[in-house]
Residue, then its C-alpha position, 0 to 999 in steps of 0.5 A: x257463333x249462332x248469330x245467324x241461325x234464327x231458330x235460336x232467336x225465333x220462338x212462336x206466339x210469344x213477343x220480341x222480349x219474351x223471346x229474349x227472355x228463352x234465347x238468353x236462358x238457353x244461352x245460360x245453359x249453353x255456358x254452364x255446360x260448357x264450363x263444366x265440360x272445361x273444369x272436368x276436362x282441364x286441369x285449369x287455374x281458374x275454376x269457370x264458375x258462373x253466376x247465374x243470377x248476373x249471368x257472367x263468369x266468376x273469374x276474369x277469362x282470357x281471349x283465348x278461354x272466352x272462345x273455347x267458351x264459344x266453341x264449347x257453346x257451339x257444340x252443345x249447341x249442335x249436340x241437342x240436334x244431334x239427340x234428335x238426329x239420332x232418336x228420329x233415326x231410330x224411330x223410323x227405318x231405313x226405308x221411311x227415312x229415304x222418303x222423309x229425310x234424305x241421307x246427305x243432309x243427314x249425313x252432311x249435319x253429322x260429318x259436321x257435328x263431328x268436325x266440331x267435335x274433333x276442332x273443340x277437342x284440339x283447342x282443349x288439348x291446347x288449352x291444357x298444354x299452355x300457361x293460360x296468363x302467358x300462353x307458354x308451353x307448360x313444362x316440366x321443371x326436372x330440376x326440382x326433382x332429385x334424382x340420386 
């Protein structure tokens, strides 16, 4: 989902390999918070362990579970720039800021940070709401319950 923005793949003075290297590290990161984002925020059948040493998940993952990975990933993602938004914003007042950056891309990179936000919460929300094997609703089976 980051593919083509080359400041994730893109580091100074260092080789193609070692730049591999950070883009794969920061990736492993990147998974494990969105993994734990997934564990604290669902109540799933699996646990979205992750390996570090091989780098894979633990369990066999849906399609559905793999992009809301992604997605989860995208959003960390963003969120570090996000921090940096936010602390640059803070550093400076508003005066300073209209002459070194201007308020629409600012403004434009948190409407969209917001909006993924709002799209990851949706696909949490589905997720949790649906069998992750069968992709069903989940219902309530009130048979089970006795009521007298």
């Amino acid at each position: 989902m980051i593919e083509k923005d080359l400041d994730f793949f893109s580091y100074s003075n260092v080789s193609n390999d070692e730049a591999m290297v950070i883009a794969r590290s920061r990736a492993r990161d990147y998974l494990l918070e969105a993994a734990t984002k997934i564990k604290l925020t669902t109540s799933s059948d699996i646990d979205f362990n992750v390996d570090v040493n091989n780098e894979t998940m633990c369990d066999d993952l849906t399609m559905t579970e793999i992009n809301l990975l992604a997605s989860l990933m995208k959003e960390k993602y963003f969120e570090r720039d996000f921090s940096l938004l936010k602390a640059f914003q803070i550093q400076f007042s508003p005066k300073d800021l209209q002459v070194f950056s201007p308020a629409n891309e600012r403004k434009t990179f948190m409407d969209m940070f917001e909006s993924i936000k709002r799209d990851n919460a949706v696909l949490m929300d589905n997720y949790s709401s649906r069998d992750r094997s069968t992709g069903k609703l989940k219902t309530i089976d009130y048979q089970a319950y006795q009521f007298e």
